[in-house]
C-alpha positions, -999 to 999 in steps of 0.1 A, spaced: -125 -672 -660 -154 -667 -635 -162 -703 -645 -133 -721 -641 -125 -700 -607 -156 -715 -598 -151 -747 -599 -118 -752 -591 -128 -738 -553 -158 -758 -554 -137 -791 -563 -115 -780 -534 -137 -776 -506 -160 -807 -519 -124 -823 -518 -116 -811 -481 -84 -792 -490 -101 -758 -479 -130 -756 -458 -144 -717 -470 -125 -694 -502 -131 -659 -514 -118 -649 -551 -121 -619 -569 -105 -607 -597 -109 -568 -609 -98 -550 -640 -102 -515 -652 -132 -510 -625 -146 -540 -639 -153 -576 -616 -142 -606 -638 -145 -627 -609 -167 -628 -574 -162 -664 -569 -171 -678 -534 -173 -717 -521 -176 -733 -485 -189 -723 -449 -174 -692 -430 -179 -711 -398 -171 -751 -406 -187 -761 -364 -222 -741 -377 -224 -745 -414 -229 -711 -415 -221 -702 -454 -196 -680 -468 -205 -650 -492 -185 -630 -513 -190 -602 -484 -178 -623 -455 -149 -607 -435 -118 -625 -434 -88 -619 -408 -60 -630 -431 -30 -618 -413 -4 -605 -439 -23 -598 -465 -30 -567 -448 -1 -554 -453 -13 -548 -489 -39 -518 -469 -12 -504 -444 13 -499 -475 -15 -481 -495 -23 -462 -466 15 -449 -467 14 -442 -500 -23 -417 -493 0 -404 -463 25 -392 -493 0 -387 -520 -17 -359 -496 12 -343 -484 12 -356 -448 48 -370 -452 77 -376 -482 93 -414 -492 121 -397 -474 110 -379 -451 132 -391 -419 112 -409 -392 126 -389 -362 107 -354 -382 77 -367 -363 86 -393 -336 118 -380 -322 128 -407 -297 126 -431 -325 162 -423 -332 179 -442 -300 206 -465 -312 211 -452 -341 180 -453 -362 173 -414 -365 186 -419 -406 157 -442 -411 129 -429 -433 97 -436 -446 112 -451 -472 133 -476 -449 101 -488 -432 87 -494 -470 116 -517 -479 116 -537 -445 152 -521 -441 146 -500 -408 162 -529 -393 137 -536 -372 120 -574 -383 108 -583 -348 90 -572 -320 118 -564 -291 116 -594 -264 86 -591 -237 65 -582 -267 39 -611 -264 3 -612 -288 -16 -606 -257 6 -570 -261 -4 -563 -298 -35 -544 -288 -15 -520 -264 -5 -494 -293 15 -473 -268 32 -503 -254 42 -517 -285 55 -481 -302 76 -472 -267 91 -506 -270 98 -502 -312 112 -463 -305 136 -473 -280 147 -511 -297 182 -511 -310 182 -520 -347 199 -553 -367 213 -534 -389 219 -495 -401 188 -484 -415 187 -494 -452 217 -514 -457 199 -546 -458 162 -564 -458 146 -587 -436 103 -590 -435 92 -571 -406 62 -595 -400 47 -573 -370 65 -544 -369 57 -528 -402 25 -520 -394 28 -501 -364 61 -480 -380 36 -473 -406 7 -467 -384 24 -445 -359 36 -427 -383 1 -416 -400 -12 -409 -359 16 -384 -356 12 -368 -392 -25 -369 -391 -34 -370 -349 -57 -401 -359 -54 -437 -354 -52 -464 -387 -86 -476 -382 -101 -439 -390 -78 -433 -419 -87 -464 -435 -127 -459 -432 -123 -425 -446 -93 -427 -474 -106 -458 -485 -134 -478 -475 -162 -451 -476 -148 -436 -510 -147 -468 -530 -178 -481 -510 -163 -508 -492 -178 -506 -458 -171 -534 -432 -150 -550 -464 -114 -539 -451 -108 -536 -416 -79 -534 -390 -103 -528 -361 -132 -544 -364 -163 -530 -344 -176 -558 -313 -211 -558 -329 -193 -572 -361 -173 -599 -346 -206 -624 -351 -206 -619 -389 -165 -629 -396 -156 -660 -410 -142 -681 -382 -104 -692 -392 -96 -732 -386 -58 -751 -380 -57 -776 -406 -21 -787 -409 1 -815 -399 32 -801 -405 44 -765 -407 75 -756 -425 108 -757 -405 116 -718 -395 156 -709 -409 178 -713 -372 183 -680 -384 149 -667 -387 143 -690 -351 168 -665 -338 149 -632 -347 114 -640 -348 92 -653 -325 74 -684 -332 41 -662 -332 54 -638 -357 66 -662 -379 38 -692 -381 -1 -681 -382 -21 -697 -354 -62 -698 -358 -65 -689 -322 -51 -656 -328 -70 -645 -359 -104 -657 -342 -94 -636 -311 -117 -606 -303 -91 -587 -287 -67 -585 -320 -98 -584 -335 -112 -553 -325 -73 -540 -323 -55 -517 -348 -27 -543 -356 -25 -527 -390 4 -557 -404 -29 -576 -401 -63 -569 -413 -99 -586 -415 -111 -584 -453 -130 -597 -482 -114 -604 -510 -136 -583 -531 -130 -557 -510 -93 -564 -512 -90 -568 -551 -110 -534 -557 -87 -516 -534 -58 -523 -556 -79 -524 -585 -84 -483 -576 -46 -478 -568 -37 -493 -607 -64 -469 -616 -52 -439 -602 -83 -437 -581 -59 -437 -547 -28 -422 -561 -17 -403 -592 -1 -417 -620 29 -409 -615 34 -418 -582 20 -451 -590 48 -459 -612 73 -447 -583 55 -469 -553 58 -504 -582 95 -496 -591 120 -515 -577 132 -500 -544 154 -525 -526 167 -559 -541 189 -581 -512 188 -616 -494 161 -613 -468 179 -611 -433 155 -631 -413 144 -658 -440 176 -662 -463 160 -656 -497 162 -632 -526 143 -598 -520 128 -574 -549 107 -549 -529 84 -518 -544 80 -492 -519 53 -515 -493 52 -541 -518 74 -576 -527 76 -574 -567 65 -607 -588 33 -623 -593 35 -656 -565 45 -687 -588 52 -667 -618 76 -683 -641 109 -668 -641 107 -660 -676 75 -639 -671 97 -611 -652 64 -601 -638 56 -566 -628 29 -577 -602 31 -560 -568 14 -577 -536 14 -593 -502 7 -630 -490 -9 -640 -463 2 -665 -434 -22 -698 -438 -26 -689 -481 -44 -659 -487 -28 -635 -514 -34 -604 -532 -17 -587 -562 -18 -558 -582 -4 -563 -621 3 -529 -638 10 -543 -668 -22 -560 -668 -40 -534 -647 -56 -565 -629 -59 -568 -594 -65 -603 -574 -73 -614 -542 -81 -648 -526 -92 -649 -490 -96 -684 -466 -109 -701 -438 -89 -729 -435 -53 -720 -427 -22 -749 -446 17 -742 -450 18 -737 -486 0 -716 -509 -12 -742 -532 -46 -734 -534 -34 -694 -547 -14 -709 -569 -41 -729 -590 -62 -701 -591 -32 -674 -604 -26 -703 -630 -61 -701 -639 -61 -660 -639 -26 -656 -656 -40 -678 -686 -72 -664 -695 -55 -633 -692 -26 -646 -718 -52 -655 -744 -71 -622 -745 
């Protein structure tokens, strides 16, 4: 697997289709694959290693959705335990029923940031909470779905600041980072002297999908398409925009890897957090839905006949990361080079998913 990982990224980036990849593939504690091709900066030449930070926008919701589920495995808060409990004025216009649970499922009703909310506000945390708590929601909490591209990580990550009286950025360093050894590897805020050291994301696309008129209506362009400008930005950078993160795909991979493992969470839980939660049409994109609790269920270009189990969140530009319970493998691929597909994901699942039929 490590070998055929290998060279498909190399034959990619020797090819042009991706300018710098991360892949690792983890399984029962074990690495079956570190694979890394390409330059982290394509202007310098400056090469990419397996521990090269990443800002890989969505994907990082795979980290604020574990941190919810530590939130609930150490008693800070319950899957329904009602929002309002411990940020009162988030109940104006009608969302005081919503509940951890809600925000979970992307069914608080909430899928984008209320008008004036610009990027240049992301790293105001009050701001951007005051403007959430006092937004009317699309629809009663829980009666339907829609991807809350920004939003969900700040419902999550005001959330554990009121429970705990810390912001996301500490949580994560101490639940998760410095147990399983990951330090620098996962980050929402990443320190100034650290900026240097990132990989250094590139626009590489003539033509981005068309946005639903729908999804045109709710989202902001910003929210909806990924623009390099904003993941190479030091201020969102260094900013707890926890729907986002900066990561490694080894870093990444073993996170999941210890969820499956019941490093993070018990058992038990674990099977409640992979379960089907909420199954709908998406209200902002128009397709099916089949959420976990945090999580969109099915491998990414898993044949509908596979049913899979597989739990895990995409990134805008083609990163992706899973976690198969069945399995008990968790993936990750991380990029430089940001496209409007996820081809280059999809090769290397292919190539995953059938070594791991054969064994």
């Amino acid at each position: 697997m490590q070998e055929r990982v290998q060279r498909q990224i190399d034959a990619l980036v020797a090819g042009g289709a991706e300018t710098g990849l991360q892949v690792a593939v983890h399984r029962h504690g074990t690495v079956l694959v570190d694979a890394v091709a390409g330059t982290a900066d394509s202007t310098t030449g400056r090469p990419l290693t397996s521990g090269t930070p990443i800002f890989g926008f969505s994907i990082g919701k795979n980290v604020s959705a574990t941190l919810a589920h530590l939130l609930v495995a150490r008693g800070y808060l319950d899957y329904d335990s009602p929002v309002t409990d411990l940020w009162p004025e988030f109940g104006a216009h009608g969302k005081g029923s919503a509940t951890l649970r809600h925000v979970l499922t992307h069914t608080v009703g909430l899928p984008a940031m209320p008008r004036g909310i610009t990027p240049a506000d992301l790293p105001d945390w009050p701001k951007v909470c005051e403007s959430l708590a006092a937004a009317e929601p699309r629809w009663q909490p829980g009666s339907a779905t829609g991807y809350h591209s920004y939003t969900f990580g700040y419902l999550v990550g005001e959330l554990a600041r009121r429970a705990t009286g810390r912001p996301v950025h500490e949580l994560l360093d101490e639940w998760i980072t410095a147990p399983l050894g990951l330090d620098g590897q996962l980050r929402f805020a990443v320190p100034k002297d650290q900026l240097p050291g990132l990989g250094r994301l590139e626009q590489r696309a003539e033509q981005w999908p068309a946005v639903p008129d729908d999804a045109g209506a709710i989202l902001a362009p910003w929210e909806n398409l990924p623009a390099a400008d904003l993941g190479n930005s030091g201020r969102i950078l260094q900013a707890d925009v926890p729907s986002v993160a900066t990561t490694t795909a080894h870093g990444l991979a073993a996170m999941l890897d210890a969820l499956l493992r019941g490093t993070l969470v018990a058992p038990a839980q674990l099977v409640e957090l992979s379960a089907v939660a909420f199954e709908g049409v998406d209200q902002v994109f128009g397709n099916p839905a089949r959420l976990a609790l945090g999580f969109p269920i099915g491998r990414l270009g898993a044949p509908a006949e596979e049913n899979s189990v597989a739990f895990g969140w995409p990134g805008g530009g083609g990163s992706y990361a899973y976690a198969d319970p069945a399995r008990g493998v968790a993936f990750a691929l991380t990029k430089t080079r940001l496209v409007p597909n996820f081809d280059t994901a999809l090769s290397i699942t292919r190539i995953v998913a059938d070594h791991l039929d054969r064994w």
